[in-house]
C-alpha positions as a printed Julia matrix, in Angstrom:
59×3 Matrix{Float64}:
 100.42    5.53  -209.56
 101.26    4.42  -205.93
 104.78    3.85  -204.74
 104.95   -0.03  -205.63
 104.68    0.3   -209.36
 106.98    2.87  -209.06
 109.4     1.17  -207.64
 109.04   -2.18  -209.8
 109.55    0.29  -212.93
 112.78    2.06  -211.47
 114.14   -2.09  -210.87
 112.56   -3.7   -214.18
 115.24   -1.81  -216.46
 117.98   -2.4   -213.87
 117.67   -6.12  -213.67
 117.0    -6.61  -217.21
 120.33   -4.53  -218.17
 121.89   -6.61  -215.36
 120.76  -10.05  -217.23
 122.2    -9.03  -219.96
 125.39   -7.93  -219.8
 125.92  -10.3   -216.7
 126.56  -14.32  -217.14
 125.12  -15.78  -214.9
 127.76  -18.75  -214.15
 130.4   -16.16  -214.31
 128.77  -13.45  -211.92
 127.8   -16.97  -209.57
 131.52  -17.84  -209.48
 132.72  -14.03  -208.88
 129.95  -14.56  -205.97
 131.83  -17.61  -204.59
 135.28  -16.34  -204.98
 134.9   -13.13  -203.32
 133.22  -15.6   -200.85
 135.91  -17.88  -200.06
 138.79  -14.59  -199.77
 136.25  -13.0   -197.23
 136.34  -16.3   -195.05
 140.15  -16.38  -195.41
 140.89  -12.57  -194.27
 138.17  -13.27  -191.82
 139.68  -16.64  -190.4
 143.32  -15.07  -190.55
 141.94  -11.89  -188.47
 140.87  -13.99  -185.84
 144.01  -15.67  -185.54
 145.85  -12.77  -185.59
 143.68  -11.17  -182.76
 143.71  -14.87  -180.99
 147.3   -14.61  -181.01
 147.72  -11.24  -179.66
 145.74  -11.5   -176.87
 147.61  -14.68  -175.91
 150.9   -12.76  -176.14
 149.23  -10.0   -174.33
 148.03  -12.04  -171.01
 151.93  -13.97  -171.52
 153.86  -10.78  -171.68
C-alpha cells in the first residue's frame, strides 16, 4: 500500500464522522462568527498600537 491510500483511509473516517455529527449551516456560521470577532480584536489591536505610538512620539 503506498503512502496516499494510507493517508485517504486515516481522513475517510474522520470526515465522514465530521459530516455527521457536524451541520453544516451551523459549523458555516460558527466559521463566520469566529470570523467577524477575529477582525474586531484584530482592528481594535491596531488601534490600540496606532494610538500608543502616537502618544509615544507626543510624550
Amino acid at each position: 500500500m503506498n503512502i496516499l491510500k494510507a493517508g485517504r483511509l486515516f481522513y475517510l473516517p474522520a470526515v465522514f464522522i465530521a459530516l455527521l455529527t457536524l451541520p453544516g449551516c451551523e459549523f458555516i456560521g460558527d466559521v463566520f462568527k469566529a470570523g467577524i470577532w477575529v477582525g474586531i480584536v484584530i482592528v481594535i489591536a491596531v488601534v490600540v498600537v496606532i494610538a500608543f505610538i502616537v502618544k509615544m512620539f507626543k510624550g
